[in-house]
Biopython code that builds the backbone (N, CA, C, O; Angstrom):
import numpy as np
from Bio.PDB.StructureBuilder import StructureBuilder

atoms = [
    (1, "UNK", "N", (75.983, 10.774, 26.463)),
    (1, "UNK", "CA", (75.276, 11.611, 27.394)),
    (1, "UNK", "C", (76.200, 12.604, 28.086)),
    (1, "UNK", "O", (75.845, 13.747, 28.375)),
    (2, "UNK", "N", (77.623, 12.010, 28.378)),
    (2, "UNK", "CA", (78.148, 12.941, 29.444)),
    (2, "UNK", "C", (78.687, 14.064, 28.127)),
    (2, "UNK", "O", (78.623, 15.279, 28.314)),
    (3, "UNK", "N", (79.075, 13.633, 27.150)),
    (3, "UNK", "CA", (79.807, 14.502, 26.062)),
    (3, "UNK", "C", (78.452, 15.338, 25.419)),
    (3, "UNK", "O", (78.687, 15.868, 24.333)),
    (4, "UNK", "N", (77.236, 15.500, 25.890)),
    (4, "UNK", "CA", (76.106, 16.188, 25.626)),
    (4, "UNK", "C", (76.069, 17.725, 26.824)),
    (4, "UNK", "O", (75.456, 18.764, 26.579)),
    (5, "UNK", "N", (76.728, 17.506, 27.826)),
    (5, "UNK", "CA", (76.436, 18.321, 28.813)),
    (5, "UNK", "C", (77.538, 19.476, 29.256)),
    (5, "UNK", "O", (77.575, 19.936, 30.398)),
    (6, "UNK", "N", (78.353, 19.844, 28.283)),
    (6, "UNK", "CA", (79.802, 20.538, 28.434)),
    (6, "UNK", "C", (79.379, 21.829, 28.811)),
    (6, "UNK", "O", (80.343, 22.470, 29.229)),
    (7, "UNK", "N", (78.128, 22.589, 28.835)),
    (7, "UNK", "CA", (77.701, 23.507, 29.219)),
    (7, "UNK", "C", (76.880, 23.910, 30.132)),
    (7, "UNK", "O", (76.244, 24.950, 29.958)),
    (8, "UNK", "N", (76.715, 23.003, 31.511)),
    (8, "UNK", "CA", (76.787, 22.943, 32.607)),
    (8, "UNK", "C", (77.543, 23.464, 33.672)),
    (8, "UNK", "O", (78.742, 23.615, 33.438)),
    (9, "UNK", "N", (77.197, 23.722, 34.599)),
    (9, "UNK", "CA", (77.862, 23.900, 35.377)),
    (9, "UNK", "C", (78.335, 23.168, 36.210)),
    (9, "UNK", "O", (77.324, 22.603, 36.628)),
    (10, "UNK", "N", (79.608, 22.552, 37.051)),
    (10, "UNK", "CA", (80.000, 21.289, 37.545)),
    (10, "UNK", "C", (80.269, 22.126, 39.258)),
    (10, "UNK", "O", (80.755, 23.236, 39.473)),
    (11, "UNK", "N", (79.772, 21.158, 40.200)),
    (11, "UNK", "CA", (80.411, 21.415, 41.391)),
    (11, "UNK", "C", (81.466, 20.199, 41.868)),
    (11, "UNK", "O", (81.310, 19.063, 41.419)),
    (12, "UNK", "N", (82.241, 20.421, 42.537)),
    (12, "UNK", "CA", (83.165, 19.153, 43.194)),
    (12, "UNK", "C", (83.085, 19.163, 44.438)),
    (12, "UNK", "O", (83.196, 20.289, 44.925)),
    (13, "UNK", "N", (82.869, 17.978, 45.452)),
    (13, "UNK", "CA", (82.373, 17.923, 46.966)),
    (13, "UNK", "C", (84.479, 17.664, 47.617)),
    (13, "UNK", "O", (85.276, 16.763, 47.876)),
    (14, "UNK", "N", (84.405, 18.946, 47.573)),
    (14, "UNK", "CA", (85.880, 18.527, 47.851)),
    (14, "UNK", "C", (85.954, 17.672, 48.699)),
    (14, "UNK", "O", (85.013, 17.036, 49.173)),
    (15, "UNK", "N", (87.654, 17.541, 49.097)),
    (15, "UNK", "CA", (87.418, 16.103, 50.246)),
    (15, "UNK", "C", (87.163, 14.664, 49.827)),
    (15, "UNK", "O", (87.231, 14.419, 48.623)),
    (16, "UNK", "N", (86.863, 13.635, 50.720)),
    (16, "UNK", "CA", (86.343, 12.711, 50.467)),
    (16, "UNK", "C", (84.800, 12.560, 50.402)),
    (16, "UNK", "O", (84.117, 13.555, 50.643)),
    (17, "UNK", "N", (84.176, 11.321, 50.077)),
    (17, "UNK", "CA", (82.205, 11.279, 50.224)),
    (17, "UNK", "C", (82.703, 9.756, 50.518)),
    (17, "UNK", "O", (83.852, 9.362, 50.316)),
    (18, "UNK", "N", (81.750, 9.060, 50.975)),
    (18, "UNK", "CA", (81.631, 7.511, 51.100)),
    (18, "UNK", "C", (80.546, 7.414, 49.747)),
    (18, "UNK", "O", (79.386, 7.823, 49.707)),
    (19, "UNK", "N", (81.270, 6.787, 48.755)),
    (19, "UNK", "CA", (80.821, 6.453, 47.560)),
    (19, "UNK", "C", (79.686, 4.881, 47.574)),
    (19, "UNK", "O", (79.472, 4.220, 46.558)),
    (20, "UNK", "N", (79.175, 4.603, 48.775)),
    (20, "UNK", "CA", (78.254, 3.770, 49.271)),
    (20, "UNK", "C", (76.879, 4.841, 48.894)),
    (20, "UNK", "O", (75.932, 4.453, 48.210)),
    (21, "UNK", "N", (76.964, 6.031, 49.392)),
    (21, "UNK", "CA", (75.775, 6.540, 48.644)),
    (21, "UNK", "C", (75.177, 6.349, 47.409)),
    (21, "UNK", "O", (75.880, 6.303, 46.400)),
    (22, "UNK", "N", (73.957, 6.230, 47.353)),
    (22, "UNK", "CA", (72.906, 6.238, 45.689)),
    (22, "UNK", "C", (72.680, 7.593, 45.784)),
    (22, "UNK", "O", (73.000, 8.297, 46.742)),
    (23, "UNK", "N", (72.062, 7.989, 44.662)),
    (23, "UNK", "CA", (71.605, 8.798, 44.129)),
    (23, "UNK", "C", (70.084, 9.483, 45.154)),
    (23, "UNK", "O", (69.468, 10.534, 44.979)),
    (24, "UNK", "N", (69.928, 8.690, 45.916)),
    (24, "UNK", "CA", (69.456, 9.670, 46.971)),
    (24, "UNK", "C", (69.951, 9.990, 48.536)),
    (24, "UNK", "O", (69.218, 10.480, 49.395)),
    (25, "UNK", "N", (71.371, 9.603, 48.726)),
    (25, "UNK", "CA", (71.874, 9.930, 49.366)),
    (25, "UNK", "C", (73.048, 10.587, 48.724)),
    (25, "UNK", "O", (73.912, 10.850, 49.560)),
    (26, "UNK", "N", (73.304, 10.874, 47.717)),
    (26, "UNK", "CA", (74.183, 11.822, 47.220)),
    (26, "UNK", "C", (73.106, 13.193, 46.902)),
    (26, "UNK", "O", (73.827, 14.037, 47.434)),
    (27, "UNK", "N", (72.251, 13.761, 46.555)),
    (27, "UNK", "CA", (71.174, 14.100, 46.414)),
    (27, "UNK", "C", (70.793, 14.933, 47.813)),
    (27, "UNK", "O", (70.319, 16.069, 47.793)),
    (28, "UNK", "N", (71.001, 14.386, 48.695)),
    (28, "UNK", "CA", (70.622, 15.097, 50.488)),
    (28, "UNK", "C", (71.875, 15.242, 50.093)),
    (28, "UNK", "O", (71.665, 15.441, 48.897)),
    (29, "UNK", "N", (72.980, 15.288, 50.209)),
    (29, "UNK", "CA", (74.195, 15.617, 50.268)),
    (29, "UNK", "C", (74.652, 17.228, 49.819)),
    (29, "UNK", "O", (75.211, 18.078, 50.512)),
    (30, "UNK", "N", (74.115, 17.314, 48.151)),
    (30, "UNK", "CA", (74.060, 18.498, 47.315)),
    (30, "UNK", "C", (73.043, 19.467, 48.264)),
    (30, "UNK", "O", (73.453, 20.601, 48.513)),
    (31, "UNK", "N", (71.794, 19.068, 48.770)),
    (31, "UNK", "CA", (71.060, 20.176, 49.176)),
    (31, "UNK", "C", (70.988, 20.241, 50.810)),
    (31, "UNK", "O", (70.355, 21.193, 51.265)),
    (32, "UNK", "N", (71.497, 19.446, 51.611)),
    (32, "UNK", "CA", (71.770, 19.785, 52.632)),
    (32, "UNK", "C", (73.274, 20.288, 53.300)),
    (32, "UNK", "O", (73.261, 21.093, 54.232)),
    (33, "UNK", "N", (74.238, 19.893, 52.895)),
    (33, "UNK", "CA", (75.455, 20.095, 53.012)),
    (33, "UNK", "C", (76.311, 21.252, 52.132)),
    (33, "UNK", "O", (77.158, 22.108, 52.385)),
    (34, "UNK", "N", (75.721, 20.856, 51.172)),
    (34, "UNK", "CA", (76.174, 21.829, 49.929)),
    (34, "UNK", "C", (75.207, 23.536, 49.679)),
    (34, "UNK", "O", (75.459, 24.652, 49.226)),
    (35, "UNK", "N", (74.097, 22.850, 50.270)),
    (35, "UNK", "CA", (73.036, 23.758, 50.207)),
    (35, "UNK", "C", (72.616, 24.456, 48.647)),
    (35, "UNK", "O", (72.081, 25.526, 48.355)),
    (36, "UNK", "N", (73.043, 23.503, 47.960)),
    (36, "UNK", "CA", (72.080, 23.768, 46.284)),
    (36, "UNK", "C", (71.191, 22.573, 46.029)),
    (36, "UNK", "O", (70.834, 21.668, 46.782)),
    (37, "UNK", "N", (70.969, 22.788, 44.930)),
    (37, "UNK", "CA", (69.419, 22.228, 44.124)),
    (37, "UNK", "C", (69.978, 21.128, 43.154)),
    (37, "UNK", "O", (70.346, 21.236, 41.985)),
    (38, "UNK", "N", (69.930, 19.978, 44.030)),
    (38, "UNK", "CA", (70.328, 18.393, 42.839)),
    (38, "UNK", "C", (69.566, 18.259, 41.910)),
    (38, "UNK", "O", (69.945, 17.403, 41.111)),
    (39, "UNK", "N", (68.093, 19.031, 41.522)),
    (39, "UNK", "CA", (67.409, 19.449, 40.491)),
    (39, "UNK", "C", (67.448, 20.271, 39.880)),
    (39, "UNK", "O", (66.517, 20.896, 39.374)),
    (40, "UNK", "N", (68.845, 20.475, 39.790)),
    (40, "UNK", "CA", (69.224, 21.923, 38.863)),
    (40, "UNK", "C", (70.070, 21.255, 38.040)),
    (40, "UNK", "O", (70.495, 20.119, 38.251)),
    (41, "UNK", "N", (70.438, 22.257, 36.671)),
    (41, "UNK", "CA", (71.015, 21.762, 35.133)),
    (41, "UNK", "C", (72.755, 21.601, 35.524)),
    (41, "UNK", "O", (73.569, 21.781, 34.619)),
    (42, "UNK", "N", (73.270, 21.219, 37.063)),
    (42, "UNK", "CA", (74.324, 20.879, 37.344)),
    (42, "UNK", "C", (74.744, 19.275, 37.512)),
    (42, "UNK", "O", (74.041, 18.312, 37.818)),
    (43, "UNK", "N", (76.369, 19.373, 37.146)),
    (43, "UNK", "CA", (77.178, 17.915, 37.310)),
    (43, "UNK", "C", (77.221, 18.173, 39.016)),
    (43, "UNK", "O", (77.306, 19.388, 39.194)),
    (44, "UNK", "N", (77.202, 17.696, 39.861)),
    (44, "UNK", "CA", (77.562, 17.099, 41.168)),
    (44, "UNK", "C", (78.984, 15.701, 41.164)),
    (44, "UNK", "O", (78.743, 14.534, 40.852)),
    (45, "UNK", "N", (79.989, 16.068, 41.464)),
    (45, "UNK", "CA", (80.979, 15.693, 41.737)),
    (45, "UNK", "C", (81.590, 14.894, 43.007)),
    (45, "UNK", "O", (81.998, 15.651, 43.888)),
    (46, "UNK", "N", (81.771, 13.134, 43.343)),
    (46, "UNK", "CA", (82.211, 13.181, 44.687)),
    (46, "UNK", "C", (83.340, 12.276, 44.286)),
    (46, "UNK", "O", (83.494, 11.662, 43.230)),
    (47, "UNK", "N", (84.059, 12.325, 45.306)),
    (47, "UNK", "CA", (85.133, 11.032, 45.547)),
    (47, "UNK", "C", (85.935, 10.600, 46.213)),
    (47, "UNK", "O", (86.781, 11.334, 46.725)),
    (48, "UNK", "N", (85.912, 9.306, 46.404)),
    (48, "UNK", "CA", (85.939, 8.490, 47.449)),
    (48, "UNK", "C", (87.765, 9.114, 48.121)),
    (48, "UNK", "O", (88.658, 9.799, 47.621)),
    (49, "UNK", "N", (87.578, 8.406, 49.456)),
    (49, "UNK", "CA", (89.382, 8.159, 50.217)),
    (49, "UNK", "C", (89.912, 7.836, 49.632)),
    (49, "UNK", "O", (90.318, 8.833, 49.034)),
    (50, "UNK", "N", (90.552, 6.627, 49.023)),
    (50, "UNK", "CA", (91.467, 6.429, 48.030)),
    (50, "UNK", "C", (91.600, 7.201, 47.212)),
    (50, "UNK", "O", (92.787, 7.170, 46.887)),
    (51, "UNK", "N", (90.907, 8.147, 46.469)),
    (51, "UNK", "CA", (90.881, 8.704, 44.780)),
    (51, "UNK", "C", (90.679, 7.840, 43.985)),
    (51, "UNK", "O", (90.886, 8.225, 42.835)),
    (52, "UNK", "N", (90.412, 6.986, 44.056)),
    (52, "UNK", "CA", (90.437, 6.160, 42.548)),
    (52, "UNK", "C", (89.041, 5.928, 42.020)),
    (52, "UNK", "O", (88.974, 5.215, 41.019)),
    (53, "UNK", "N", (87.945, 6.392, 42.502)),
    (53, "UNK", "CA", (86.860, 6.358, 42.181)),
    (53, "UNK", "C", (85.706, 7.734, 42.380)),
    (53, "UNK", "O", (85.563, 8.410, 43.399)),
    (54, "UNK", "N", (85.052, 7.860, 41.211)),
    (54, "UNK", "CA", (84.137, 8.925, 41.301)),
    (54, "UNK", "C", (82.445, 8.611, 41.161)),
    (54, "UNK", "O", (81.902, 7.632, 40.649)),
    (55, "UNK", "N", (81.976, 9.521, 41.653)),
    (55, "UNK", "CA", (80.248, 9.158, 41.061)),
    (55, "UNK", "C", (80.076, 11.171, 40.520)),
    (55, "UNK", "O", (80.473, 12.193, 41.079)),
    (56, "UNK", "N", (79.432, 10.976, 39.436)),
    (56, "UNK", "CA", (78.188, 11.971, 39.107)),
    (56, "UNK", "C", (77.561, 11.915, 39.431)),
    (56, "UNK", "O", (77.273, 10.803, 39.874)),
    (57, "UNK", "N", (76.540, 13.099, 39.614)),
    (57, "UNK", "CA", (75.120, 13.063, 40.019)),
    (57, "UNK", "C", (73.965, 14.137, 39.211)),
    (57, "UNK", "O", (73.829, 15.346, 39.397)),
    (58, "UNK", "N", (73.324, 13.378, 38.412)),
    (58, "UNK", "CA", (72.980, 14.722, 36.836)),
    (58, "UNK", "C", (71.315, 14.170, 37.182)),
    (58, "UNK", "O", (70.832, 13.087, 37.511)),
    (59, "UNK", "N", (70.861, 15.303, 36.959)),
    (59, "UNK", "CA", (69.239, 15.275, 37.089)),
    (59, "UNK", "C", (69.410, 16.152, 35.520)),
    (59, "UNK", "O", (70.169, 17.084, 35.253)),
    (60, "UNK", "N", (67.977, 15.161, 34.286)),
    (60, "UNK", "CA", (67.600, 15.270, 33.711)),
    (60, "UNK", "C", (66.754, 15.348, 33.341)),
    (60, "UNK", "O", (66.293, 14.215, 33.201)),
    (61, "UNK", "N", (65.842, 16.359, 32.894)),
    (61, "UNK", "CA", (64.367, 15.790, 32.397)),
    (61, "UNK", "C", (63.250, 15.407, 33.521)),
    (61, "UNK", "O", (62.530, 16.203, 34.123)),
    (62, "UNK", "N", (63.281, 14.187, 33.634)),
    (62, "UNK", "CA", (62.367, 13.338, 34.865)),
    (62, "UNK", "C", (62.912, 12.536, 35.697)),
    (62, "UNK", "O", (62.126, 11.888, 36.388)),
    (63, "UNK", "N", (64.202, 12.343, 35.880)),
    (63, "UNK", "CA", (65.222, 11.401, 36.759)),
    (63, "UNK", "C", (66.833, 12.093, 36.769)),
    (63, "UNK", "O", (67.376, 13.043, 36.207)),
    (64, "UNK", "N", (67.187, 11.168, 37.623)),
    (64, "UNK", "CA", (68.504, 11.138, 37.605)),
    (64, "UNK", "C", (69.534, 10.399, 36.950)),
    (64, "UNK", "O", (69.201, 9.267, 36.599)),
    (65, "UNK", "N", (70.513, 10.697, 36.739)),
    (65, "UNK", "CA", (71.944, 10.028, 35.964)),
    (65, "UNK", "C", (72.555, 9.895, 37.183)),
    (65, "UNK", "O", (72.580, 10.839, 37.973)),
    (66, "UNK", "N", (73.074, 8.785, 37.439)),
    (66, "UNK", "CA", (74.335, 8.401, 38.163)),
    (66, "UNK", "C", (75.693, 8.108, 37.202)),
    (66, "UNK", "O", (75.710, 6.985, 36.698)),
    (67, "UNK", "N", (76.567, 8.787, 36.965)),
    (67, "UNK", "CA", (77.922, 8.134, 36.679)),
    (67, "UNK", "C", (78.914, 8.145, 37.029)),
    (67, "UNK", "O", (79.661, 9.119, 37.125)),
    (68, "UNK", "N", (79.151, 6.878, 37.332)),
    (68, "UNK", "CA", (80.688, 5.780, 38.267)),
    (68, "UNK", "C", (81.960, 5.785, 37.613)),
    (68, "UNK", "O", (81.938, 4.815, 36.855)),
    (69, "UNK", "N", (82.578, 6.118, 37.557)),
    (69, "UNK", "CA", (84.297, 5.959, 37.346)),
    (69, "UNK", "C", (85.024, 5.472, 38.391)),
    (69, "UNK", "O", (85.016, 5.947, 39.527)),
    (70, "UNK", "N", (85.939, 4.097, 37.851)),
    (70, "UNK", "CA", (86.648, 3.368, 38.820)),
    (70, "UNK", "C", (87.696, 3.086, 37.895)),
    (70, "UNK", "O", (87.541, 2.372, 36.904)),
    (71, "UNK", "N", (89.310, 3.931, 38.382)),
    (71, "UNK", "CA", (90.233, 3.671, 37.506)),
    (71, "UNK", "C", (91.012, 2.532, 38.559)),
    (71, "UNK", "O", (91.119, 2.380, 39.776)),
    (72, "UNK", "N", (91.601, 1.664, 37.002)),
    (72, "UNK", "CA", (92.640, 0.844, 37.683)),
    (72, "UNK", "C", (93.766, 0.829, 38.324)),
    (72, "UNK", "O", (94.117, 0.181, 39.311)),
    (73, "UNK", "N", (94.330, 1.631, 37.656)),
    (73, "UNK", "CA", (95.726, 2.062, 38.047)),
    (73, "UNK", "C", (95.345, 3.874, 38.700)),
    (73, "UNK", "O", (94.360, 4.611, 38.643)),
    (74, "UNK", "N", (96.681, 3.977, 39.263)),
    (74, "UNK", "CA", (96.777, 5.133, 39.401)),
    (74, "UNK", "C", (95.308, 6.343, 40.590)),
    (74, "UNK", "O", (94.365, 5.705, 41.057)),
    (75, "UNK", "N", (95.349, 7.421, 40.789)),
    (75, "UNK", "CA", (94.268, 8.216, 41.441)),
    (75, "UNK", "C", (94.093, 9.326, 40.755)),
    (75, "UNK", "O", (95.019, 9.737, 40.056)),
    (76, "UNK", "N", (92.813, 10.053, 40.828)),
    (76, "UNK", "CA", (92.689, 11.167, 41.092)),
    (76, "UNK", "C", (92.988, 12.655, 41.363)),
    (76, "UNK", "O", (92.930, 12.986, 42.548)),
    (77, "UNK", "N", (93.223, 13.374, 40.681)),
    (77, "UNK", "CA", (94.187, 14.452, 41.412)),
    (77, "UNK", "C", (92.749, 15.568, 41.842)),
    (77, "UNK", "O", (92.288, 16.596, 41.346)),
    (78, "UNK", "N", (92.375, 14.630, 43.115)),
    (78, "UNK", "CA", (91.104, 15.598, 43.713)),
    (78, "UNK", "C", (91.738, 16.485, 44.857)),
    (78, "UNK", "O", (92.541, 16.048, 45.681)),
    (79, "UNK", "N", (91.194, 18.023, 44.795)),
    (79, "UNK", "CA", (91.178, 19.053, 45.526)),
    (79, "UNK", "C", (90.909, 18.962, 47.262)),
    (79, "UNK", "O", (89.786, 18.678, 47.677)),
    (80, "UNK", "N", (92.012, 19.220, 48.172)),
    (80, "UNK", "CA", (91.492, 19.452, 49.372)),
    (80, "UNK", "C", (91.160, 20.816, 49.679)),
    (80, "UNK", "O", (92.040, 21.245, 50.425)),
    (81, "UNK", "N", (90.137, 21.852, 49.402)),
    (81, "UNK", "CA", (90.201, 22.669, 49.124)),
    (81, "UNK", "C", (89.139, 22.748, 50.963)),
    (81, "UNK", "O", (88.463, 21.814, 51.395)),
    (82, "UNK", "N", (89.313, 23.963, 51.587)),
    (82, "UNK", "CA", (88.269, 24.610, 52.464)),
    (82, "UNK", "C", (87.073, 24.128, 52.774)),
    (82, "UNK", "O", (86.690, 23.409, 53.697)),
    (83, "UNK", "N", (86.207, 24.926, 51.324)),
    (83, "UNK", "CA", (85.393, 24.789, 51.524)),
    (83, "UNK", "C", (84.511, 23.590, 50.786)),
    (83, "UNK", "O", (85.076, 22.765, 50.068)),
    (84, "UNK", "N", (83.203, 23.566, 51.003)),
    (84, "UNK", "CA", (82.613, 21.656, 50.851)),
    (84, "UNK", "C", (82.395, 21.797, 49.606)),
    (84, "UNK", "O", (82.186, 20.665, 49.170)),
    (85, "UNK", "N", (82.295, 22.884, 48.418)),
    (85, "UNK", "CA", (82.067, 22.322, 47.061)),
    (85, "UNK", "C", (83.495, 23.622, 46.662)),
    (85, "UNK", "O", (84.048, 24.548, 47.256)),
    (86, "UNK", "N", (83.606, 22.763, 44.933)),
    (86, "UNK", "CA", (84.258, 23.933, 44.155)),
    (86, "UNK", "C", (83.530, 23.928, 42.934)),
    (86, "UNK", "O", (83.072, 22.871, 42.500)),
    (87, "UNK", "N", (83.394, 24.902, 42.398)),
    (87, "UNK", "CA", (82.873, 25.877, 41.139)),
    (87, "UNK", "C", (83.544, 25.280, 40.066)),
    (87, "UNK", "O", (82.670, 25.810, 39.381)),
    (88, "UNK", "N", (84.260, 24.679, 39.232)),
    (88, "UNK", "CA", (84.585, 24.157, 37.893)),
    (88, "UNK", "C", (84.281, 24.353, 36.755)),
    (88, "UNK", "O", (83.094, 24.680, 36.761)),
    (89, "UNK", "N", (84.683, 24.345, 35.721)),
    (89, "UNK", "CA", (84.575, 24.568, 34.696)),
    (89, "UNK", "C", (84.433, 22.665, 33.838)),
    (89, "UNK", "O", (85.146, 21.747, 34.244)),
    (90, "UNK", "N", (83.709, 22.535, 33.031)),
    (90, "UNK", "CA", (83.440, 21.576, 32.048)),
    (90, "UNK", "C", (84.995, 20.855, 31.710)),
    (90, "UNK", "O", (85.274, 19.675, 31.920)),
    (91, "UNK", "N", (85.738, 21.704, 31.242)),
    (91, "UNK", "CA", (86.934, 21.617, 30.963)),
    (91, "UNK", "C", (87.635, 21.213, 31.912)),
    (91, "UNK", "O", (88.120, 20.115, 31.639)),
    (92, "UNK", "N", (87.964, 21.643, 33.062)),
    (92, "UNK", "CA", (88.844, 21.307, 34.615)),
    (92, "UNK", "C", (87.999, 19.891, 34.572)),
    (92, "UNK", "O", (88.617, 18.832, 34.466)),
    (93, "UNK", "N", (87.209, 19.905, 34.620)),
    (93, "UNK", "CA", (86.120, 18.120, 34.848)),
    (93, "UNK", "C", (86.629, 17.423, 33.951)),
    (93, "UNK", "O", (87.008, 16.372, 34.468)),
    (94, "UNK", "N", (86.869, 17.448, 32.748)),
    (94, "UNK", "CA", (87.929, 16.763, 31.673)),
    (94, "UNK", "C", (89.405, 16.523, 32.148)),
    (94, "UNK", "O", (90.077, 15.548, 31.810)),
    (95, "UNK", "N", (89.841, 17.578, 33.010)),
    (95, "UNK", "CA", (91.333, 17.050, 33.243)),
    (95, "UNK", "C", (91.649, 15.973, 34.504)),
    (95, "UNK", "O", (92.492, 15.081, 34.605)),
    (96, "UNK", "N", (90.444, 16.523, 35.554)),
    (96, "UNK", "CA", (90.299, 15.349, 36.524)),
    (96, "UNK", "C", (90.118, 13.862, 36.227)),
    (96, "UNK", "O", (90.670, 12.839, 36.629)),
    (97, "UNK", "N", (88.870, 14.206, 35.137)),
    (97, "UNK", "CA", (88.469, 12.418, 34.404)),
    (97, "UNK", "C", (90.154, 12.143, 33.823)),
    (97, "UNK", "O", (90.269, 10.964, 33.487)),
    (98, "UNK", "N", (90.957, 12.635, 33.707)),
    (98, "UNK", "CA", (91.712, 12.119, 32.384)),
    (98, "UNK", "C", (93.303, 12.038, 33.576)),
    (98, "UNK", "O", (94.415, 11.852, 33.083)),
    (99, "UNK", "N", (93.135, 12.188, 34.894)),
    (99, "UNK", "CA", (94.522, 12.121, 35.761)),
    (99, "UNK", "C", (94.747, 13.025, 35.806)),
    (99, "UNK", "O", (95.938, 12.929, 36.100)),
    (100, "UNK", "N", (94.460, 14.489, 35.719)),
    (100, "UNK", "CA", (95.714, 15.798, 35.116)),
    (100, "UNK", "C", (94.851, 16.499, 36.666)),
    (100, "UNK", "O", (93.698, 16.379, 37.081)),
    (101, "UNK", "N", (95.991, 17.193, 37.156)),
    (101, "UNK", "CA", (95.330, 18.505, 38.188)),
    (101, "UNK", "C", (94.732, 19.461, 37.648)),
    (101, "UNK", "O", (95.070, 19.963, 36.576)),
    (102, "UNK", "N", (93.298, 19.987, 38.690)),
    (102, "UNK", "CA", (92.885, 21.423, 37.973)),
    (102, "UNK", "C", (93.669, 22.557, 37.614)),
    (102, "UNK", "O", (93.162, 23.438, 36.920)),
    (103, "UNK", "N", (94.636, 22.621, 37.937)),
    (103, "UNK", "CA", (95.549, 23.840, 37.321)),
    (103, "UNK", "C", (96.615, 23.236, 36.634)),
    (103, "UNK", "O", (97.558, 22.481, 36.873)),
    (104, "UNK", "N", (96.006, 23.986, 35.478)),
    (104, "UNK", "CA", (97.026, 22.936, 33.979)),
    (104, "UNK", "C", (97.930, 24.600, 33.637)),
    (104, "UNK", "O", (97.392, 25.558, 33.082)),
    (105, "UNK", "N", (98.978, 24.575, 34.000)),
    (105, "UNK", "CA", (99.829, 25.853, 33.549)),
    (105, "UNK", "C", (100.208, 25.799, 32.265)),
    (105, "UNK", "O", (100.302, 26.930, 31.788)),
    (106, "UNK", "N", (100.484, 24.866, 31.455)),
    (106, "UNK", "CA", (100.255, 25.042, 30.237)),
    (106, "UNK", "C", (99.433, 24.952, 29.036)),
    (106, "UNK", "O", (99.811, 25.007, 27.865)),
    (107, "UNK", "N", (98.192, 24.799, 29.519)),
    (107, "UNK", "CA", (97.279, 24.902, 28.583)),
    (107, "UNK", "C", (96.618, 26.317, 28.077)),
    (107, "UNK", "O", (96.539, 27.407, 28.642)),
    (108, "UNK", "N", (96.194, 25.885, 26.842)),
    (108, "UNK", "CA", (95.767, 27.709, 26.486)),
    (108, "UNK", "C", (94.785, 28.083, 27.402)),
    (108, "UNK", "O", (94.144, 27.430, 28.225)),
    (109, "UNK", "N", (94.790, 28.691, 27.246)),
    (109, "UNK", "CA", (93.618, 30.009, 27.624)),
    (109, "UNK", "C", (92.316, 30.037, 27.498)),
    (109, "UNK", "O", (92.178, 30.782, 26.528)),
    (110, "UNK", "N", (91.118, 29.674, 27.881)),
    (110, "UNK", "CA", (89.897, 29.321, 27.406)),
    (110, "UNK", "C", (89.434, 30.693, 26.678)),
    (110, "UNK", "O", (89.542, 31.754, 27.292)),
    (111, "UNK", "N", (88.860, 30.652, 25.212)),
    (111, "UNK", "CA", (88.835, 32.143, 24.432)),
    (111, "UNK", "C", (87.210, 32.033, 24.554)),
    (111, "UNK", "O", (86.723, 30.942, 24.850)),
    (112, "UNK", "N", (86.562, 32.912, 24.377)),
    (112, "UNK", "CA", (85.154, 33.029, 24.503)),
    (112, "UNK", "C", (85.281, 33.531, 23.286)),
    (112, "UNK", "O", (86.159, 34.275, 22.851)),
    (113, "UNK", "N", (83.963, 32.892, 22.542)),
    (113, "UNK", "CA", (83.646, 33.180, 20.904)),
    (113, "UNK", "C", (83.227, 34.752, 20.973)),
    (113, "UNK", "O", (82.906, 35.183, 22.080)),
    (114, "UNK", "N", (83.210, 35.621, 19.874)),
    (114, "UNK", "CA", (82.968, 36.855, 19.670)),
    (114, "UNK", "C", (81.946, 36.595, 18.329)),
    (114, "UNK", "O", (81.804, 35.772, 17.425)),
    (115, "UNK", "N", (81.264, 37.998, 18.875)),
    (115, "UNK", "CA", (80.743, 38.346, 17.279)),
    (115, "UNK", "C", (81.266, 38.806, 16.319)),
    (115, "UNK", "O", (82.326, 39.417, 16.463)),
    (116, "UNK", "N", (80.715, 38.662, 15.117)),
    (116, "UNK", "CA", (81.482, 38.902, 13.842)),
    (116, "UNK", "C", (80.161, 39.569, 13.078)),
    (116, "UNK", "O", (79.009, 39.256, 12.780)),
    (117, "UNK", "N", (81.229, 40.875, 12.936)),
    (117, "UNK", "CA", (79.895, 41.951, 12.154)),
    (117, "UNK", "C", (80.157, 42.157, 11.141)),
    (117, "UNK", "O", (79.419, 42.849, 10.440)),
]
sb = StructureBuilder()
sb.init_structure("model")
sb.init_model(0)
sb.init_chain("A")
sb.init_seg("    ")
for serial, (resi, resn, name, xyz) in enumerate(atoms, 1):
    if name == "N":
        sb.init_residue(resn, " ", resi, " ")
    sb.init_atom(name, np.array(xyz, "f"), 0.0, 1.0, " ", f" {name:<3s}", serial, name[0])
structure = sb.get_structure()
């Protein structure tokens, strides 16, 4: 499911969230705080004080997806950024799941496909 959705758009609740929230208190979260639409074709991003744990928040179809990540070792390299969400890319959401910071200085270049006439 999550490897179905790479063309989404992802927000991240910078900061910390109290990961005690469900899916309808993460949900008031996105549209009151964040002030977007948890019924929109977006990933919703939170995570906890420690770093070591995340929740999704994916509205599909007729419900919601919740998905939990709780690593053993090690944290998070989550953003203290300003303001309460950040804009992401599919890809940056891959380097967070995987330990790596959003700014990977050596990785290529994301190329956008072209036409071929």
């Amino acid at each position: 499911m999550i490897n179905e959705i790479s063309s989404r758009p992802v927000f991240l609740a910078s900061g910390s969230t109290d990961l005690r929230k469900s899916i309808d208190g993460l949900a008031i979260l996105v549209k009151e705080s964040f002030e977007l639409d948890p019924f929109s074709p977006c990933l919703f991003v939170f995570c906890n004080k420690k770093r070591d744990k995340l929740k999704i928040l994916q509205w599909e179809h007729n419900g919601f997806w919740l998905h939990y990540r709780r690593l053993e070792k090690g944290k998070f390299k989550w953003p203290n950024a300003n303001s309460k969400t950040i804009n992401i890319s599919y890809r940056e959401l891959r380097w967070l799941l995987d330990g790596l910071p959003l700014n990977q200085q050596k990785a290529h270049k994301e190329v956008k496909a072209r036409t071929i006439i």
